[in-house]
C-alpha positions as CSV (number, residue, x, y, z in Angstrom):
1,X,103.1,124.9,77.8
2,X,103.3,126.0,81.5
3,X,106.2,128.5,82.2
4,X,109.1,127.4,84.6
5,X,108.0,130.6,86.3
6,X,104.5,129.5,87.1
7,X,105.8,126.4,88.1
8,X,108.2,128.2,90.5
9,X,105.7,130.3,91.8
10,X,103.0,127.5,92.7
11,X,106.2,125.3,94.3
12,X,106.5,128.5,96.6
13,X,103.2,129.6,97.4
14,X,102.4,125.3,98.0
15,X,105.9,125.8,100.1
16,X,105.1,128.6,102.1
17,X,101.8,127.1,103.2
18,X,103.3,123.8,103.9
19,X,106.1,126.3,106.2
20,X,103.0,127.8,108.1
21,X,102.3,124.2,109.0
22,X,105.4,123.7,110.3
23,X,106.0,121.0,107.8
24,X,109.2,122.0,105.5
25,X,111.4,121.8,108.8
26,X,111.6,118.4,109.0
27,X,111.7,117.7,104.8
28,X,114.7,120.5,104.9
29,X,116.4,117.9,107.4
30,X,115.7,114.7,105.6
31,X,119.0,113.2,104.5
32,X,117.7,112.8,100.3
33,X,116.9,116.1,100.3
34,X,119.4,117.6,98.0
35,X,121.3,120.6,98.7
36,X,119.6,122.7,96.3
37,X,116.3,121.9,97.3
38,X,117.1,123.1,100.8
39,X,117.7,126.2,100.0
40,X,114.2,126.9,97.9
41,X,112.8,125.4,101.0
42,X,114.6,128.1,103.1
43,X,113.3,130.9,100.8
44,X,109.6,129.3,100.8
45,X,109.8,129.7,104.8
46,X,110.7,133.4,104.7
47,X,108.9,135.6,107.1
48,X,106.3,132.3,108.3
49,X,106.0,131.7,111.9
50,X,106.3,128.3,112.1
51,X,105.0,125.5,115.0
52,X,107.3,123.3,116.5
53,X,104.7,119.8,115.6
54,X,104.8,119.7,111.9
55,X,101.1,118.8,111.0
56,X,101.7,117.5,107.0
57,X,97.5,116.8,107.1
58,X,96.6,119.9,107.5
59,X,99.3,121.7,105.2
60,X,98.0,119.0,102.3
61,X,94.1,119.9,103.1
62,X,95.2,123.8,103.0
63,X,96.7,123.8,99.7
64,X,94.2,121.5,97.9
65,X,92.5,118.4,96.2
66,X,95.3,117.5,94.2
67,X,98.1,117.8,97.4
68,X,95.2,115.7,99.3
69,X,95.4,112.9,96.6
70,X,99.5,113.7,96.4
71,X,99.4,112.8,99.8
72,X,98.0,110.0,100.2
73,X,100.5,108.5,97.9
74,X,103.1,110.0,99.5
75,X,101.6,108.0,103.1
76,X,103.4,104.8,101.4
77,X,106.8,106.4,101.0
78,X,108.8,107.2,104.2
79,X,111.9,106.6,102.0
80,X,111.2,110.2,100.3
81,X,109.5,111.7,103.4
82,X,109.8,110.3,106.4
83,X,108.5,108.4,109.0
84,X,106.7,111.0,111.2
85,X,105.2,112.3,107.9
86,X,104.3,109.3,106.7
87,X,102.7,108.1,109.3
88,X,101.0,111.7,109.8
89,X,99.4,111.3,106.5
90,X,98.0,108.2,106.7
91,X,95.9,109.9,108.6
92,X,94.3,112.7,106.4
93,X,91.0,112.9,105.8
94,X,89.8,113.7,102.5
95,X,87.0,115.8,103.1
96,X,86.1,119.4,101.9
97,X,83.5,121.5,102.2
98,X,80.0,120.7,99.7
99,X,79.6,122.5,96.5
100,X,76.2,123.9,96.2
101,X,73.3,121.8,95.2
102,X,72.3,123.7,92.3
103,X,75.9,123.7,90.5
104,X,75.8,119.5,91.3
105,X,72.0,119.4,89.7
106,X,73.5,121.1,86.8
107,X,76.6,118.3,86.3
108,X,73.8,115.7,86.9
109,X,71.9,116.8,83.6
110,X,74.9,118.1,81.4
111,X,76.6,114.8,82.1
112,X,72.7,112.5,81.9
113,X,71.4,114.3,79.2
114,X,68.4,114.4,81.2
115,X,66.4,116.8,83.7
116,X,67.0,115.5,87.2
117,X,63.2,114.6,87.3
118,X,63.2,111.8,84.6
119,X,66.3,110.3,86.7
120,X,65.8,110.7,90.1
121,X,62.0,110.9,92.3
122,X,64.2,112.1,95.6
123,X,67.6,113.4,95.6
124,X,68.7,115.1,98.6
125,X,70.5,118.3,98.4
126,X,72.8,117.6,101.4
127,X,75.6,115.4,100.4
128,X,76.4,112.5,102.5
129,X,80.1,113.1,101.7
130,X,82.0,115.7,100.3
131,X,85.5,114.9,99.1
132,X,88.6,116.5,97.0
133,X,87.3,115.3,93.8
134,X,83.4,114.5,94.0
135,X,80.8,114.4,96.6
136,X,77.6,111.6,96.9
137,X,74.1,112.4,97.4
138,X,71.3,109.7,98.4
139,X,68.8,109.6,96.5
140,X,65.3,107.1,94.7
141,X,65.3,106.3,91.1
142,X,62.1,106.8,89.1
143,X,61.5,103.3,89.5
144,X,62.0,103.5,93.3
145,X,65.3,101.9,94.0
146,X,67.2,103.4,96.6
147,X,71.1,104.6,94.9
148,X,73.8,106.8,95.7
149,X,74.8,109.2,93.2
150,X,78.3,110.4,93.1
151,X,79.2,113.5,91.3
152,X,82.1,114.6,90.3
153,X,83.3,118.9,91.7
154,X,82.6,121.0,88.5
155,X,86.3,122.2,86.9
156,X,88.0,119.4,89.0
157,X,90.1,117.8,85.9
158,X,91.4,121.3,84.8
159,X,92.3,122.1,88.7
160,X,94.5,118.2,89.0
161,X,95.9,119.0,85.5
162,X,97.5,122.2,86.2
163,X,98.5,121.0,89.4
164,X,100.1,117.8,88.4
165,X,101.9,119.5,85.4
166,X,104.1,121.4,88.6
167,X,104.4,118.3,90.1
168,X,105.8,116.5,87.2
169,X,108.1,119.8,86.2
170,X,109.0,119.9,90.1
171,X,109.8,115.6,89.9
172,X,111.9,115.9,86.6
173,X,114.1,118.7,87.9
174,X,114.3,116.8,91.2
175,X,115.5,113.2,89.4
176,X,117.9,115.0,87.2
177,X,119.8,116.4,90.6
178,X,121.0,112.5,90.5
179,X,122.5,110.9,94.2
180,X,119.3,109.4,96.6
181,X,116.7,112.1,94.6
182,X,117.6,109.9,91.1
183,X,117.6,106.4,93.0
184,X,113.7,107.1,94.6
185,X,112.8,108.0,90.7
186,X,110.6,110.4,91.6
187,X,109.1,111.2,87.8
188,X,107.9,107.7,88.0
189,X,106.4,108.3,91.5
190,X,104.3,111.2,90.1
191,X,103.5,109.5,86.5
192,X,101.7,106.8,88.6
193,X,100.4,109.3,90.2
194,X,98.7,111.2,87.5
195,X,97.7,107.5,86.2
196,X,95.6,107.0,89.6
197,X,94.3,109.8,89.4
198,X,93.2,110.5,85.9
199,X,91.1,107.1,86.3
200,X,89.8,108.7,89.6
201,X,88.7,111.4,87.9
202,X,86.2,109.6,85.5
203,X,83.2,108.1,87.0
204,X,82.9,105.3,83.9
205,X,86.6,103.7,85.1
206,X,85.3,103.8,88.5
207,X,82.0,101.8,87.8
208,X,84.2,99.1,85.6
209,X,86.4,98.8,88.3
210,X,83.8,98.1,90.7
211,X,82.1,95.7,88.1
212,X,85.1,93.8,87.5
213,X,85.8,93.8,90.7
214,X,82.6,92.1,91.7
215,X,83.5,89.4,89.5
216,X,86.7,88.4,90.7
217,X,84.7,88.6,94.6
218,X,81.3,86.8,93.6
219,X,82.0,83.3,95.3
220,X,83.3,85.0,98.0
221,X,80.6,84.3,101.4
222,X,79.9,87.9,102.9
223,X,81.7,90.4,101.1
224,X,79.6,92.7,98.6
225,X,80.1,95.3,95.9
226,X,77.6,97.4,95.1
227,X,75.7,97.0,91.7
228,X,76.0,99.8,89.5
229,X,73.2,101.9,88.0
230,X,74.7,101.9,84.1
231,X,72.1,103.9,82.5
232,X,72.8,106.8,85.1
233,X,76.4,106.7,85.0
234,X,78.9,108.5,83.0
235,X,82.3,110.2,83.3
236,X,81.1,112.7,85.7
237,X,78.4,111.3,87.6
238,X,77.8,107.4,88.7
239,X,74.8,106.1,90.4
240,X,75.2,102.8,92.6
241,X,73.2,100.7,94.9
242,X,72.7,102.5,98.2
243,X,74.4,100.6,101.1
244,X,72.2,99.9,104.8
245,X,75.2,99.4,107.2
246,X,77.3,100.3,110.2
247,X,80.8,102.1,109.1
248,X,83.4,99.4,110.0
249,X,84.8,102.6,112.2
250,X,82.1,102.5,114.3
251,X,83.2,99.9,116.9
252,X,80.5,100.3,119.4
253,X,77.6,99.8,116.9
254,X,79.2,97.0,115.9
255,X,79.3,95.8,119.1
256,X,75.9,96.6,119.8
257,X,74.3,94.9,116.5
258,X,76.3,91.8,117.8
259,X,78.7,91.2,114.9
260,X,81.6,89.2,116.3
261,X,84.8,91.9,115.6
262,X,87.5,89.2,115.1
263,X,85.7,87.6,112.8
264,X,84.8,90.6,111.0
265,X,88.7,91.8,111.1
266,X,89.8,88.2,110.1
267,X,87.7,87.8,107.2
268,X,88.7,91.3,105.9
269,X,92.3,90.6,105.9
270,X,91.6,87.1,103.9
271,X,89.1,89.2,101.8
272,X,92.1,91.4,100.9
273,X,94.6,88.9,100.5
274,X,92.2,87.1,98.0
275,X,91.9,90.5,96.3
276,X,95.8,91.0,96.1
277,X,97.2,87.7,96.0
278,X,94.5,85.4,93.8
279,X,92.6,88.0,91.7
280,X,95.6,90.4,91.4
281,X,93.2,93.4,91.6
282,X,92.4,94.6,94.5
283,X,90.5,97.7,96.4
284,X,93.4,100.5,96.8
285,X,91.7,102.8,99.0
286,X,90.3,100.8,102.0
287,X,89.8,103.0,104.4
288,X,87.6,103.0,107.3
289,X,85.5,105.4,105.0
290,X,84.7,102.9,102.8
291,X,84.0,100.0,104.3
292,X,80.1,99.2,105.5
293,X,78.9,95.9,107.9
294,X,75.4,95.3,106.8
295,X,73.1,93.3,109.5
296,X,74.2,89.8,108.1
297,X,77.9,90.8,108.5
298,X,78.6,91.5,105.1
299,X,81.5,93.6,104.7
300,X,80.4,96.0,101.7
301,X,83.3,98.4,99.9
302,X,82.4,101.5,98.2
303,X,84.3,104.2,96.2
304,X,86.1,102.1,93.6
305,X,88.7,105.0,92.4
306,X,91.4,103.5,93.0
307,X,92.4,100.2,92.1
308,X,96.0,98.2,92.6
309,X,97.1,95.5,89.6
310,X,99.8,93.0,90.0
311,X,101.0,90.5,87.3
312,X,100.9,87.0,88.2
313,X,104.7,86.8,88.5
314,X,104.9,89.3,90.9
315,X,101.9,88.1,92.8
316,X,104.1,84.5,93.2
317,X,107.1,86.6,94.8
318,X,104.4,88.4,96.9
319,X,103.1,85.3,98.7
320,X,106.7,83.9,98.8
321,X,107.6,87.1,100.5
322,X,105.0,87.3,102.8
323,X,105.4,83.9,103.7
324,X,109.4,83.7,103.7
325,X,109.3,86.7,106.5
326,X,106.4,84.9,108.6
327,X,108.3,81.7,108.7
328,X,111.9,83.4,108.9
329,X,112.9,81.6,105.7
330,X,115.0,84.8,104.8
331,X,117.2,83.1,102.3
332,X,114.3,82.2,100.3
333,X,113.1,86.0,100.6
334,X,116.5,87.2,99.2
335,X,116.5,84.5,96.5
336,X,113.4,85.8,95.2
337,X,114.5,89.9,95.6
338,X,117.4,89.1,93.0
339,X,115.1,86.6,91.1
340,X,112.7,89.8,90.0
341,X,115.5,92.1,90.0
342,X,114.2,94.5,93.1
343,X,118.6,93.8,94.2
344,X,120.6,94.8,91.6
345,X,123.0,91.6,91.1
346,X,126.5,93.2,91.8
347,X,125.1,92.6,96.0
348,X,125.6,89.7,97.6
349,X,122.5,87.5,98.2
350,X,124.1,86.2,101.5
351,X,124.0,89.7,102.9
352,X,121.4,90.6,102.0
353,X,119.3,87.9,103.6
354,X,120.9,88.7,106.9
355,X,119.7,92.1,106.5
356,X,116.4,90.7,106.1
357,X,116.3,88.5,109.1
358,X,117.0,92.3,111.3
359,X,113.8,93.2,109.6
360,X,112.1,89.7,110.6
361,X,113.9,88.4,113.8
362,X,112.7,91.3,115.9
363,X,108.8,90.4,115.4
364,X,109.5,86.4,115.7
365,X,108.2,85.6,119.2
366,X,106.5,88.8,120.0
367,X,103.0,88.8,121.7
368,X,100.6,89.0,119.5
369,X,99.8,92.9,120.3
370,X,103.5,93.8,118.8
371,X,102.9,92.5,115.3
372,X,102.5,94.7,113.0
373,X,102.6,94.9,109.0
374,X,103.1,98.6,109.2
375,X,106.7,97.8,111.3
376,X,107.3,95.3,108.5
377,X,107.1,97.5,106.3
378,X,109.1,100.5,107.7
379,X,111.7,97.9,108.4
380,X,112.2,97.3,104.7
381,X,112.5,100.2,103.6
382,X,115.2,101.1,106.0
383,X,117.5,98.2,103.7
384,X,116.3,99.2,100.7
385,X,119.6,102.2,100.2
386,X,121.9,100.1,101.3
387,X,121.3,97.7,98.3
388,X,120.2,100.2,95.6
389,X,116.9,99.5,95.5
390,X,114.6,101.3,93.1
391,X,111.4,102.1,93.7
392,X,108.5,99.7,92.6
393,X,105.9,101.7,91.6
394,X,103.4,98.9,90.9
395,X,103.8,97.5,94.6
396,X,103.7,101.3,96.1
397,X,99.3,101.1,96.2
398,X,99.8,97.2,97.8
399,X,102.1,98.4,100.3
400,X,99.8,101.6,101.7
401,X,96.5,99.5,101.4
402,X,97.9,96.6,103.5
403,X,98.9,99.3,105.7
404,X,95.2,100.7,106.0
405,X,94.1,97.7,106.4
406,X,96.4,96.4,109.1
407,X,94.8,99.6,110.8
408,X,91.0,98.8,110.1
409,X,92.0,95.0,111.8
410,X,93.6,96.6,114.8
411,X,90.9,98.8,115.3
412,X,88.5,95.7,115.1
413,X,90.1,93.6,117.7
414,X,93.3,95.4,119.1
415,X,95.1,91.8,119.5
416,X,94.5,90.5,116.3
417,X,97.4,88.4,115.0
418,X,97.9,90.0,111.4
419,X,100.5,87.2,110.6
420,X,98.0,83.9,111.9
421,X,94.9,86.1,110.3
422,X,96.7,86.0,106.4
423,X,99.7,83.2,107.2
424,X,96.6,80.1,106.5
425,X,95.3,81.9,103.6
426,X,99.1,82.5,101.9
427,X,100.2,79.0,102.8
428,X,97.3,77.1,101.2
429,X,97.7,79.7,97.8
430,X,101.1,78.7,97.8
431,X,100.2,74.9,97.7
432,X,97.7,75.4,95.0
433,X,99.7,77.7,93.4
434,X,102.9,76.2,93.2
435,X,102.6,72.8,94.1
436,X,103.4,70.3,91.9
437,X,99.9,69.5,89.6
438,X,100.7,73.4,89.1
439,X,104.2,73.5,88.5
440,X,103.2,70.5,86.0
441,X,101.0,72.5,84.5
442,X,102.9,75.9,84.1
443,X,106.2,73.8,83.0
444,X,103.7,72.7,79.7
445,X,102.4,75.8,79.4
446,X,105.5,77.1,79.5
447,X,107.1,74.8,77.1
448,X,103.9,75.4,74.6
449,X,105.2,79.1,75.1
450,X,108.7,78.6,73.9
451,X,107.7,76.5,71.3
452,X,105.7,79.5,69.9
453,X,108.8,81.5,70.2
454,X,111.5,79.6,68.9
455,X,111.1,81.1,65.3
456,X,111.2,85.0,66.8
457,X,114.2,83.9,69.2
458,X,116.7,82.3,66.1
459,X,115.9,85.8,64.6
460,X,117.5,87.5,67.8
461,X,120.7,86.9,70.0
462,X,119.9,85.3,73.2
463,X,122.4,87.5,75.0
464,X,120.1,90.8,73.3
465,X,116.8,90.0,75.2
466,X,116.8,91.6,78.8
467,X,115.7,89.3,81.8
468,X,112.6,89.9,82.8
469,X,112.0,91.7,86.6
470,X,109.0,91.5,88.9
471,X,108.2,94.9,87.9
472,X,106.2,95.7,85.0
473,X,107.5,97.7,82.2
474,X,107.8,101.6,83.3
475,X,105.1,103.9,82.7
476,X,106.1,106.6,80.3
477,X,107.1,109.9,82.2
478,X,106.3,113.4,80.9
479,X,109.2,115.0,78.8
480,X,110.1,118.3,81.2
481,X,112.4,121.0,79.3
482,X,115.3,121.5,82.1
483,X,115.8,125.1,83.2
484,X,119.5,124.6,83.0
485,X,119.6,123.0,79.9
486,X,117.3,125.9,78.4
487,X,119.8,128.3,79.9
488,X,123.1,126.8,78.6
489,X,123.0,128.9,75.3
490,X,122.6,131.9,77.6
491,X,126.1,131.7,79.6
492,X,123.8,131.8,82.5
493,X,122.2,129.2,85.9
494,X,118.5,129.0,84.8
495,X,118.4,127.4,88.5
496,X,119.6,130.4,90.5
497,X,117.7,132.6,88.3
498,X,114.7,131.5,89.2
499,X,115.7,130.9,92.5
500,X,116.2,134.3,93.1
501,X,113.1,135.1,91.5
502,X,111.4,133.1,94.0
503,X,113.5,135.1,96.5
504,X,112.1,138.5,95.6
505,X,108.7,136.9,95.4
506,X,109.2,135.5,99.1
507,X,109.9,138.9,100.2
508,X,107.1,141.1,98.4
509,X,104.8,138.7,99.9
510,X,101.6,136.9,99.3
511,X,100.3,139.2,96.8
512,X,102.7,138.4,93.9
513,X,102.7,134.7,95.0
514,X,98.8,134.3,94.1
515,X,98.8,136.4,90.8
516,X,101.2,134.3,89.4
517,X,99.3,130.6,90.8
C-alpha cells in the first residue's frame, strides 16, 4: 500500500505545478474549499511566481496523462471548481508528444502475437495522433484494407494506477472534512473516474463499445461507426476501419465540399439525443476530434473510450426535464427532481420550481444566438446547494457531452437553435414513450412484475424496502485508512504532521519533491 507520505508529496509537487500556472489562486478562493485545504494550497505555492490568468489547461497537460483525463471530468463540475475553470478545461487538448515507433512495433507484436509483417503490408511510423493514453497509426492489412491501428503508450496502466490511488487517498480525506466537500461526494467523483478510465485503458472494452454502439445506430440514415478489425485487436492495440473525411472542425472544407452546415449540426444533435435518450448509450467524448463528415455527409465518430449509460427510468426524467425547461413547465420539472430523489424531500416542491423557472425564464424569448445548453446547465448547478443536492455521478458524462456537443453545433452554424434542433426529437420520444399504448403496456408489465414479487415482498416489511431514485446504485469507493484516525493511538494530528512535512518539503525545493513522486 501507498504511504500517506507519497501521497502528500505527489499532492504537492501536482500543487506546485498547478501554482506555476497560476491555477491554485482561484481554487484557494472557491467557497467549498475547506479551511484546511487552503492552507496545503498555500504551502504548495511557496516560493512560485505565479500569473495573474490562471491557465488550468496547461497546468493539467504539465503534470500528466492521468490529470489530462482528471480534467476532463472535472470540465463538467463548476460546482467543485468553478466556472472560469470549468469552462477553461473544456478546452484542453489531449495531445502529447509520440512515443517512438520502435517501442509502438514492439506493443503491436507482444500484444498480436505476431511480427508486424503477418499483420500489417504498410504501417506508418508517424502517428496520426498522439494522445495521454495511446496514439493511432494508418496503416494496410495483409489483405489490403485500409485500418487505423491504435496502440496503447507502453507502462500507461501502472502510470493512471499510481496516480489515481493519490487521487482517491486525496478524495477520501477531502469527503471526510464533511460541510459542501462531503455534499459534492467527491470519492464517488473519482471512483467513476477510475471506472472510465480503467475501460479506456483496454483496447477490447473500447472495440465492444464501438460494436454495440453500432448496433443501437444501424437504422440511423448518415451516421457511421467504424467496423472493427477483431482479429488484430486486443487490450493494448485495436485496429479499425480507416475513416476518408473532413474533421467536423474544419468549417471551411466543409463549406467548400458543399455539405449544408445546419443540417449537418441538426442531425448531430438528434443523432446524440437518439444515443442518450432512446438507446441509453451514448458517445461520451464527442469532441471535435472525433467526429469525421465523409463526402455523402455522413457524420462518422471515432475513439469509443468513453461511453455514458443511463437506465431507462432516468432516461424518462431526462426527456421530461429537457422538455419541462423548453416549454417552461417548471412544476412538472420539480415533480420529477423529488420523484427520483435528486431533492431530498424535507424541501418544498413549490420552491423549488420557482427556483427553476430563474434558471428557465431568462432564455424564454431570447433570439436564437442567446440559447445555450451550456447556460442551462451552469444555471442548475447554481440551485443545486440551496436544496442539498448530491452529486449524480451517472448524469456527470451526459451533462459535459451535451456541453461538447452544444459547442460542435455552434461552431457549425453559429445561430443554431439548440432547443428547436432536439425540442421535435424529445416531444415525439415522449409520445411514443409515454403515451398511452405505452403506459398500457408498462402498467401490464408492471403488474406481471409485481406479481412475480408478491411472494419475496410478504417475506419483507413494506416500510423496509428503500424507494427507488433516478440514480443507480453507488459505485463502490476505495477503503482509504484516515491519517487522523491512524494517528489517534499516537496523542498526535496525523494532518498537521504531514502538513508540516509538506512544509519543509516546500521549502528545500524541487529536489525532495521528485524523489519522493
Amino acid at each position: 500500500m501507498t504511504r500517506a507520505r507519497t501521497h502528500i508529496f505527489r499532492l504537492l509537487k501536482w500543487g506546485r505545478t498547478l501554482a506555476k500556472h497560476g491555477a491554485l489562486r482561484d481554487l484557494e478562493k472557491h467557497k467549498a474549499t475547506p479551511p484546511q485545504v487552503r492552507r496545503l494550497f498555500r504551502i504548495a505555492r511557496l516560493g512560485t511566481i505565479q500569473p495573474k490568468t490562471p491557465n488550468y489547461s496547461a497546468a493539467l497537460q504539465a503534470i500528466g496523462p492521468a490529470a489530462i483525463k482528471l480534467g476532463q471530468t472535472l470540465a463538467t463540475r463548476p460546482d467543485i471548481i468553478g466556472e472560469a475553470a470549468a469552462r477553461d478545461l473544456l478546452e484542453l487538448q489531449d495531445n502529447l508528444p509520440p512515443v517512438a515507433f520502435d517501442k509502438i512495433k514492439d506493443e503491436i507484436e507482444a500484444s498480436l502475437g505476431k511480427p508486424i509483417e503477418e499483420l500489417y503490408s504498410e504501417i506508418d511510423p508517424d502517428p496520426v495522433g498522439a494522445a495521454s493514453i495511446a496514439q493511432v497509426h494508418r496503416a494496410k492489412t495483409v489483405e489490403g484494407k485500409d485500418v487505423a491501428v491504435k496502440v496503447l503508450r507502453p507502462g500507461i496502466i501502472k502510470k493512471f494506477n499510481q496516480d489515481i490511488e493519490t487521487y482517491e487517498w486525496a478524495a477520501a480525506h477531502l469527503e471526510a472534512l464533511g460541510g459542501e466537500a462531503k455534499r459534492l461526494r467527491p470519492e464517488l467523483v473519482i471512483a467513476n473516474f477510475r471506472r472510465w478510465t480503467m475501460r479506456e485503458l483496454d483496447l477490447r472494452r473500447e472495440a465492444a463499445s464501438a460494436s454495440e454502439l453500432a448496433e443501437h445506430m444501424a437504422n440511423v440514415d448518415q451516421f457511421e461507426i467504424p467496423t472493427i478489425d477483431w482479429d488484430r485487436t486486443s487490450g493494448r492495440v485495436l485496429t479499425l476501419d480507416w475513416v476518408n473525411g473532413v474533421k467536423i472542425s474544419k468549417r471551411d472544407e466543409l463549406i467548400a465540399a458543399g455539405h449544408d452546415l445546419n443540417e449537418v449540426a441538426t442531425r448531430l444533435v438528434r443523432t446524440f439525443l437518439k444515443q442518450a435518450i432512446e438507446a441509453g448509450y451514448f458517445h461520451a467524448d464527442m469532441h471535435q476530434g472525433n467526429l469525421f463528415v465523409k463526402a455523402d455527409g455522413t457524420i462518422v465518430a471515432i475513439d469509443f473510450g468513453i461511453m455514458g449509460r443511463i437506465n431507462k427510468k432516468a432516461r424518462f426524467w431526462l426527456a421530461e426535464i429537457l422538455y419541462g425547461l423548453t416549454t417552461g413547465n417548471y412544476k412538472r420539472v420539480a415533480e420529477i427532481h423529488f420523484e427520483a430523489q435528486y431533492v431530498p424531500d424535507h424541501h418544498s416542491m413549490e420552491d423549488f420550481a420557482t427556483a427553476l423557472r430563474a434558471v428557465g425564464e431568462p432564455m424564454r424569448g431570447k433570439p436564437v444566438s442567446e440559447l445555450s445548453v451550456g447556460d442551462m446547465l451552469d444555471g442548475l448547478f447554481a440551485i443545486t446547494r440551496d436544496f442539498d443536492m448530491e452529486t449524480q455521478p451517472h448524469l456527470l458524462l451526459l451533462q459535459k457531452t451535451m456541453v461538447m456537443v452544444e459547442g460542435i453545433a455552434t461552431d457549425l452554424n453559429p445561430l443554431i437553435n439548440m432547443w428547436d434542433a432536439s425540442g421535435p426529437y424529445v416531444k415525439n420520444w415522449i409520445r411514443g414513450e409515454l403515451g398511452l399504448e405505452a403506459a398500457i403496456a408498462d402498467r401490464i408489465n408492471d403488474d406481471v412484475e409485481t406479481l412475480m414479487m408478491l411472494p419475496d415482498i410478504v417475506r419483507r416489511l413494506d416500510a423496509q424496502i428503500p424507494r427507488q431514485g433516478g440514480a443507480p446504485p453507488a459505485l463502490p469507493v476505495a477503503e482509504i485508512e484516515l491519517m487522523w484516525d491512524r494517528n489517534k493511538a499516537r496523542k498526535s494530528s496525523g494532518f498537521w504532521r504531514y502538513a508540516i512535512t509538506a512544509l519543509v518539503a516546500g521549502a528545500t525545493g524541487a529536489g525532495a519533491i521528485y524523489f519522493w513522486g
